[in-house]
Each structure stands twice: as C-alpha cells, then as structure tokens.
C-alpha positions in Angstrom: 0.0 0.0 0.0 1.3 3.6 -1.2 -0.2 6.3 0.1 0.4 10.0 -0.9 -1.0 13.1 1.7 -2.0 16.4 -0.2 -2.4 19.7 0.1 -1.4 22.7 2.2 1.8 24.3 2.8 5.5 24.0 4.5 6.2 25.0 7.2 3.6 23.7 9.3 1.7 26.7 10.6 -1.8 25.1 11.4 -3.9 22.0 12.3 -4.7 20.8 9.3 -1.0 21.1 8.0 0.2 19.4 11.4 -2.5 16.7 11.0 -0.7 16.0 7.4 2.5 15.7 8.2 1.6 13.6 11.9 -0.4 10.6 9.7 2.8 10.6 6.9 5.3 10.1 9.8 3.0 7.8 11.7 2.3 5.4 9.0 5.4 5.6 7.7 6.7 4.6 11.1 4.5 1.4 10.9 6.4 0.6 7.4 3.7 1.7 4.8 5.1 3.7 2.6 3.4 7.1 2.7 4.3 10.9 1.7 3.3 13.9 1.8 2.9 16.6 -1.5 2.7 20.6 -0.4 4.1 23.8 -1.4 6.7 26.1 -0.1 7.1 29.8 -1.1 11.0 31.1 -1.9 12.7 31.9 1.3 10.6 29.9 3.7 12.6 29.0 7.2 13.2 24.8 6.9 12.1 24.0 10.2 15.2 22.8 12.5 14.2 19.6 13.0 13.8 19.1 9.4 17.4 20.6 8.6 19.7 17.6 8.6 17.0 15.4 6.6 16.8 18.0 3.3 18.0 17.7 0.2 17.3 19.6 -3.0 16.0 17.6 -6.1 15.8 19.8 -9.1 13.3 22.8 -7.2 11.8 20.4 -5.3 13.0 20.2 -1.6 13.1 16.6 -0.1 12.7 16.0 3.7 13.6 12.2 4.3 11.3 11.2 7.7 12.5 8.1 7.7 12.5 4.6 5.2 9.2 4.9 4.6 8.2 8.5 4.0 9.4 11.9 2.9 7.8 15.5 2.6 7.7 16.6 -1.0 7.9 20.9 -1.1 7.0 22.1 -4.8 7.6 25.3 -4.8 4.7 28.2 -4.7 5.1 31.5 -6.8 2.4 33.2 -4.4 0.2 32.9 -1.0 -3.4 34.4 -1.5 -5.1 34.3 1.4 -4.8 30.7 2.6 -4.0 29.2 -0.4 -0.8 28.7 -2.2 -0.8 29.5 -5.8 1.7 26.7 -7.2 1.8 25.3 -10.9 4.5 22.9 -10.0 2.2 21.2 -7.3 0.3 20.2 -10.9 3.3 19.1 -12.9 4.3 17.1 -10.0 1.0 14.9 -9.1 0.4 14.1 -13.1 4.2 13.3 -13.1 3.9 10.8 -9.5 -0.2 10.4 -8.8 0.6 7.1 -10.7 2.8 5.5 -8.1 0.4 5.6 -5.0 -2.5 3.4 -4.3 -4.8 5.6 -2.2 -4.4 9.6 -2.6 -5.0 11.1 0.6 -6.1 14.9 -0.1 -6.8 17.6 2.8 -9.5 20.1 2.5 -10.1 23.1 2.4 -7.4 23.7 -0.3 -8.2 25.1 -3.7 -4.7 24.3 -5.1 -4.9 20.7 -4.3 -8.3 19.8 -5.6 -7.4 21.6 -8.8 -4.0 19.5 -8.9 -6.1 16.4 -8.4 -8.4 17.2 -10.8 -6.1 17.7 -13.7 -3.9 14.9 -12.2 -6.0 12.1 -14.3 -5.5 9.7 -10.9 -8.1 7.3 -11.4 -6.8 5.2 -8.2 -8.7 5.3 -4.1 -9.1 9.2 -3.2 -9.3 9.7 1.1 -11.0 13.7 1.8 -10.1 14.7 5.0 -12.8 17.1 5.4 -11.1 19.5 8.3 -13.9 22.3 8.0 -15.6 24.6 5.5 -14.8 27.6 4.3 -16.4 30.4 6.1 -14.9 33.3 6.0 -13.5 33.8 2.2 -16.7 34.3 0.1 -15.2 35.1 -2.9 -12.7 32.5 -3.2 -15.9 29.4 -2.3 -17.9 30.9 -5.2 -15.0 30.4 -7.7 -13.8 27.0 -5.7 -17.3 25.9 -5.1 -17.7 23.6 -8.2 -14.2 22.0 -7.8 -15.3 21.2 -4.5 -18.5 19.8 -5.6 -16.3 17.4 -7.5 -14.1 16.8 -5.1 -16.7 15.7 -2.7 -18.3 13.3 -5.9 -14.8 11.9 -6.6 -14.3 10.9 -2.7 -13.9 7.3 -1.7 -14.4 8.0 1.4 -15.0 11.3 3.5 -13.4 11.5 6.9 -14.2 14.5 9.4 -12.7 14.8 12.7 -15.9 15.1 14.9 -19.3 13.5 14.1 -20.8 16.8 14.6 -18.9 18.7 12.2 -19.7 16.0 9.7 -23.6 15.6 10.7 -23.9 19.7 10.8 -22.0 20.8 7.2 -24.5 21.9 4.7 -22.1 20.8 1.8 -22.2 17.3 3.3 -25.8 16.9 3.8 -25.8 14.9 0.6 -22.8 12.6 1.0 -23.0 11.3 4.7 -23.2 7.7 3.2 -19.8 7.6 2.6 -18.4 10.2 5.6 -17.2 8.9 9.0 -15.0 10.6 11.3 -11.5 10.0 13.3 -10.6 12.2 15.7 -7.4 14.0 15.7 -4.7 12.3 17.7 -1.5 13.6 19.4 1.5 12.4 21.7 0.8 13.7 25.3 2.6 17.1 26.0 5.4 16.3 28.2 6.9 19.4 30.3 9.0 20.2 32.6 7.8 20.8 36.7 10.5 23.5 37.0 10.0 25.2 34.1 6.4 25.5 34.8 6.9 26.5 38.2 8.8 29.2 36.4 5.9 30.5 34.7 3.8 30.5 37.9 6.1 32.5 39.8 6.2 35.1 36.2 2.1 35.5 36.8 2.5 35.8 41.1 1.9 32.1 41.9 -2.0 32.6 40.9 -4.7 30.2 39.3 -3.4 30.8 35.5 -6.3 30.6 32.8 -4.8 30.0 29.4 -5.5 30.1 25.8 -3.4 29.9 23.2 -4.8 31.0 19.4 -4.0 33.9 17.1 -4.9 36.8 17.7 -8.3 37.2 15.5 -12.0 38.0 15.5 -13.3 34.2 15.2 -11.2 34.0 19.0 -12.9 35.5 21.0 -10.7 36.9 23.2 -12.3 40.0 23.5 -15.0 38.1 25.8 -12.9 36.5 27.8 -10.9 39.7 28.6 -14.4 40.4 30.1 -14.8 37.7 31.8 -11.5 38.5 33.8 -13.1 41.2 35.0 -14.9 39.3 37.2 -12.5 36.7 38.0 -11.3 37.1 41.7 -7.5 38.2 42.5 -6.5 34.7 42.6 -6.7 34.0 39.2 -4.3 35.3 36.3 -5.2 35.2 32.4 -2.5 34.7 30.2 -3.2 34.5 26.1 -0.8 33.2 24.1 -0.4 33.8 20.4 0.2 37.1 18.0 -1.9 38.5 15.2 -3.7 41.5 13.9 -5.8 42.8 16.8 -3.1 42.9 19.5 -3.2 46.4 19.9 -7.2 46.4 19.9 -7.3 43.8 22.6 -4.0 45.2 24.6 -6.3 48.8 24.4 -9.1 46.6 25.7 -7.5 45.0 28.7 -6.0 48.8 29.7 -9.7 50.6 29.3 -11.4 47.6 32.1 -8.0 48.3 34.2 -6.8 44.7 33.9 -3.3 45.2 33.5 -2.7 43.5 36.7 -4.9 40.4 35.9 -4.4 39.6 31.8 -1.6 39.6 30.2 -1.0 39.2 26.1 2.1 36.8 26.3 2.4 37.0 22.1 3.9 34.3 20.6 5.0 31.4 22.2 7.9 29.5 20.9 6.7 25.7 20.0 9.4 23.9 22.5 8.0 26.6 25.1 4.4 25.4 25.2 4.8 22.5 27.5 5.5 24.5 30.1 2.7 26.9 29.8 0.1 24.1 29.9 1.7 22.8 32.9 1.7 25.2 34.5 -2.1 26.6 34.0 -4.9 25.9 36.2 -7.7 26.1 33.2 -7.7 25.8 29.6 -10.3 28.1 27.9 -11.2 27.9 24.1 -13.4 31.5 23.9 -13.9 30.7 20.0 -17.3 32.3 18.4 -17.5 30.9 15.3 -17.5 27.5 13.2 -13.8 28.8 12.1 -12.7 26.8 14.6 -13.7 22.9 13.8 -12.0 21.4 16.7 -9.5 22.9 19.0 -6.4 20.6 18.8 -5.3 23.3 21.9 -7.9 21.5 23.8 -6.4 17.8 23.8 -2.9 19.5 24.6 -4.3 20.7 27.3 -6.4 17.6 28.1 -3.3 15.2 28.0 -1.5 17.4 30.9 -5.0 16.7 32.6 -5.9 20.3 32.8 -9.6 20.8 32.4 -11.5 23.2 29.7 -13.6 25.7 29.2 -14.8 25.8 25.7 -18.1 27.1 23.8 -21.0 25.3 22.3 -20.5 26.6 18.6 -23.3 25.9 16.3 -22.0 22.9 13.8 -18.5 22.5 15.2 -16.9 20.3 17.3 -15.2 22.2 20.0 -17.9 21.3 22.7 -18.4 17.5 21.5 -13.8 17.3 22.1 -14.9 19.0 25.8 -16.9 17.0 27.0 -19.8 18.4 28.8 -19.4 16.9 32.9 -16.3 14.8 31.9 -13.3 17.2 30.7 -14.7 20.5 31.9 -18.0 22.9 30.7 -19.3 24.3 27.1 -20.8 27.6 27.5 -22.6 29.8 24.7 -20.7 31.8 22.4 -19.9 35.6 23.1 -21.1 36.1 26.9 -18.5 36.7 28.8 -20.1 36.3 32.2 -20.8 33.0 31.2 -17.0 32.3 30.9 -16.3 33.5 34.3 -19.1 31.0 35.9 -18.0 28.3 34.4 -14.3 28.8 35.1 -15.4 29.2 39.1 -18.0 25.8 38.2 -14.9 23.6 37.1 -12.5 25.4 39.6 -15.1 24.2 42.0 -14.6 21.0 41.3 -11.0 20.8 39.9 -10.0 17.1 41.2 -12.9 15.4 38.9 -12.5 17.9 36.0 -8.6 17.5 36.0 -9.3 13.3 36.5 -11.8 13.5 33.2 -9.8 15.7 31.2 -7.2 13.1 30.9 -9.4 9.9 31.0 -11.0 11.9 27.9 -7.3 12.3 26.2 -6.6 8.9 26.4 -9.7 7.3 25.7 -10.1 9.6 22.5 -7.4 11.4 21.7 -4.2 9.7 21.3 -1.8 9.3 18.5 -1.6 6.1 17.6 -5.7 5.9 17.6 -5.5 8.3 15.2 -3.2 6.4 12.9 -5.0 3.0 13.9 -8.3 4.5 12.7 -6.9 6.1 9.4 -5.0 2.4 8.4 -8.8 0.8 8.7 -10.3 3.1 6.5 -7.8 2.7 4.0 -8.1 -1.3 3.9 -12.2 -0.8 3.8 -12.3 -1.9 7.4 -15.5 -0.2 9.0 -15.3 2.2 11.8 
C-alpha cells in the first residue's frame, strides 16, 4: 500500500498542515510507505528539526522522515489568502499520482483539488474534510464547483468530529460515505521547573490560558471580560500574536486589567509545555465554526488540565470537551458565562482534572488516530 498526503503548505503553521504531516510520519513509522505533497514559497525557514533530513532535487525540496516516507515541497510563486498558488504542485501529481494506491487529499485547499483534478488519478481518493470555508466568500464561489467534484470523486469522507460531519451543509448529501477520526496527538510532556517558572512570572495565581492567534473568530475580546470578574486569585494569560493585538491590549488597559491579563504573544513551540503545565484552566473562547475542533484543547487535556470551551453551532469544540467529563461548554460571546463556568470547574478541579485526561486517552491519542486512518484505508468499517 502507497499512500500519498496532499495539500497545504511547509512550514507547518496550522492544524490541518500538522494533521498532514503527523499521519505521513505515523504510517510511515508502521512501514507503509506514505508521503506527503505541499508547497513552499522562496525563502521559507526549513524548520530545525527538518534541517539535517533536506536535500534539494531539481526545485523540489526533499525532507527524508525516515525509510518509509518523505515530505515533498513544490515550490509556490504566491500565498493568497490561505491558499498557495503553485503550478509545479500540478506538474508534480500528473508526473507521480501514478505510483500511490490511495491519494489522501486535505480540504479546504483550492490548489490541491485543482492539482487532483487535472492529475487524471483514477486510483482510491481519502478527503479529510477539516472544515468549511467560512470566512472567504469570494474564493468558495469560484472554488465551489471543484469542491463539488471533489466531494463526488471521494472514496471516502473523513471528518474529525461526528458533529462537524452531521452539521455541514455541503455534506448533507454525501454522509453515506463520511465517517470521522478524531485527531490524535502524543501527550505534551513538560517540565515541573519550568512550569513552576511560569507560575512565579504571573504571582503564583490560578493561571487561565488560551493559546490562538490573535483574530475576531477567538474571542478573546470576551474572555478579557470575563476576567473582569475573575477574583484576585486567578491570572489570564493569552498566548499567540496576530492582527488585533493592539485592539485587545487597548481593551485589557480601558477595564483596568493590566494587573490580571496579560497578552504573552507568541509562544515559541518547545515553550508550550511549560505553559500548559503550568495553567490551572484551559479556555477555548472561539465564536465561530472557524474553529472545527480545538487541537489546543487535547494538549491541554493530555497534561490533565480541564476546559472551558463554547458550544459553537455545527462544530466540534464542545463535542472534544466534553460536557461533565473534561470540563464545561458555554454559549458563544457572553462573557459572564465564561467566568461561571471557570469558578463551576474550579469548584470542582479534582474530577475535571481526573476527566480531562481519562478523555485524552480514551479519544485522543496518536496512535488511535493512525489505527483509525490504516482501517479506512483497507475498507475496514469504523
């Protein structure tokens, strides 16, 4: 069995690229021979780890994970919004689609339908369906009947909550052949010192974390609220840059908060650990179906730290929390709402805490993921 992963871009920057690149190094691992096809733009940082395992082929760029699999970087002449505009990612899939069993292609992204479509592949197509597109109007009109092949062409659909699969319009009329595997990850491992570190940064309090970019679909701007009304022993930190830093950081200053929230910007990946160990709450304040799952959730699950997330219409954040188990699911966009449910959990940390990670592990895990993606490719029924 050859399998080839498609779509996105390198570096990994999101989920959905991350989700990629975690099932071509896992089932490679397990000695099936599987890559992974996506696009760089000139200049782009190679990430460390992947330094020592590059080579250039022509203007491709080869990352060797191990026997079994490699990353494949055509290179892109442009980004437009999130799509990269790459002609070579055509060339090369009617060069190679030949030599794989089962193309494995990850949606939303234009530029890898299209490359598909003009591919001629005639062999097993996966679609990981990781949400729909929302916010970019323009670009679903002109994409929407590629996708509407896409979703024809598809072996098999795979989501990765039943509820996002169940509640998207565009898959109303194909949920014959969609199931759904949930992401999977190792377990964040951190360090008890460096964690303690970050405590004594914020005054030894309760820390409330999230960690997202800095953007409307967030959020944040309610749960700056609900600190308002968070007692002195608690401290909210929110990790992450993006374009309304300045709005929120005006925000926090106008409700007098400086004492109580801090924007922490960007937090370096092999400085994450620590953050989650050393929080007291995890809180997803997300507002709209932008965000399909919350992979910040199960990081936080696995270093049994419970959540607060929101019951978003059609997405799966509040079906990963679940309701009484890992933590509580609150409406969208209240932010007193946030704030009682952060004293509900707090209230009763010791079960939240004990759920959180019975939830990681019973769900959540890496090598369930990969488990569940090797029986849909050999027809086995999940």
């Amino acid at each position: 069995m050859k399998i080839l992963q498609i779509g996105k871009f390198y570096p990994i920057i999101g989920g959905v690229e991350k989700v990629m690149r975690d099932l071509t190094e896992g089932i490679s691992a397990r000695g099936i021979r599987c890559d992974m096809l996506c696009a760089l733009l000139p200049g782009s940082e190679i990430e460390q780890i992947d330094k020592k395992r590059a080579r250039h082929i022509g203007k491709n760029l080869i990352i060797e994970l191990n026997d079994n699999g490699k990353i494949i970087c055509v290179p892109a002449i442009k980004k437009v919004k999130a799509t990269m505009l790459s002609p070579a990612m055509l060339s090369y899939l009617k060069r190679h689609c030949k030599e794989y069993d089962i193309i494995h292609i990850h949606h939303p992204d234009p530029m890898a339908a299209l490359a598909l479509r003009l591919s001629g592949y005639k062999g097993k197509v996966i679609l990981h369906y990781h949400s729909d597109i929302l916010s970019q109007k323009k670009l679903l009109k002109l994409y929407k009947p590629l996708q509407s092949w896409l979703l024809k062409r598809a072996d098999k659909i795979v989501g990765t909550t039943p509820v996002y699969i169940k509640e998207s319009p565009f898959l109303k009329n194909y949920q014959q052949k969609c199931t759904y595997v949930p992401i999977g990850i190792e377990p964040v491992v951190y360090s008890e010192e460096e964690a303690e570190k970050i405590r004594n940064k914020f005054g030894n309090k309760k820390i409330i974390l999230s960690i997202g970019r800095l953007v409307p679909y967030k959020g944040y701007e309610y749960l700056i609220e609900a600190a308002k009304h968070l007692t002195d022993e608690y401290y909210l930190v929110i990790g992450g840059g993006g374009p309304l830093k300045d709005e929120l950081q005006a925000k926090i200053e106008q409700l007098g908060l400086e004492n109580k929230v801090t924007l922490a910007g960007y937090i370096d990946y092999k400085d994450l650990p620590a953050y989650f160990g050393a929080c007291h709450i995890f809180v997803l304040s997300s507002v709209m179906k932008t965000e399909a799952f919350g992979i910040v959730q199960i990081e936080a699950m696995s270093c049994s730290k419970p959540i607060v997330a929101t019951k978003i219409e059609g997405s799966g954040v509040s079906w990963v929390n679940k309701e009484g188990e890992s933590g509580l699911n609150v409406p969208p966009m209240i932010a007193e709402s946030l704030t009682n449910a952060i004293f509900a959990v707090d209230k009763e940390y010791d079960k939240y805490s004990v759920g959180a990670k019975e939830r990681f592990n019973s769900v959540f895990t890496y090598s369930q993921m990969i488990d569940n993606i090797l029986k849909i490719y050999e027809n086995k029924t999940l």
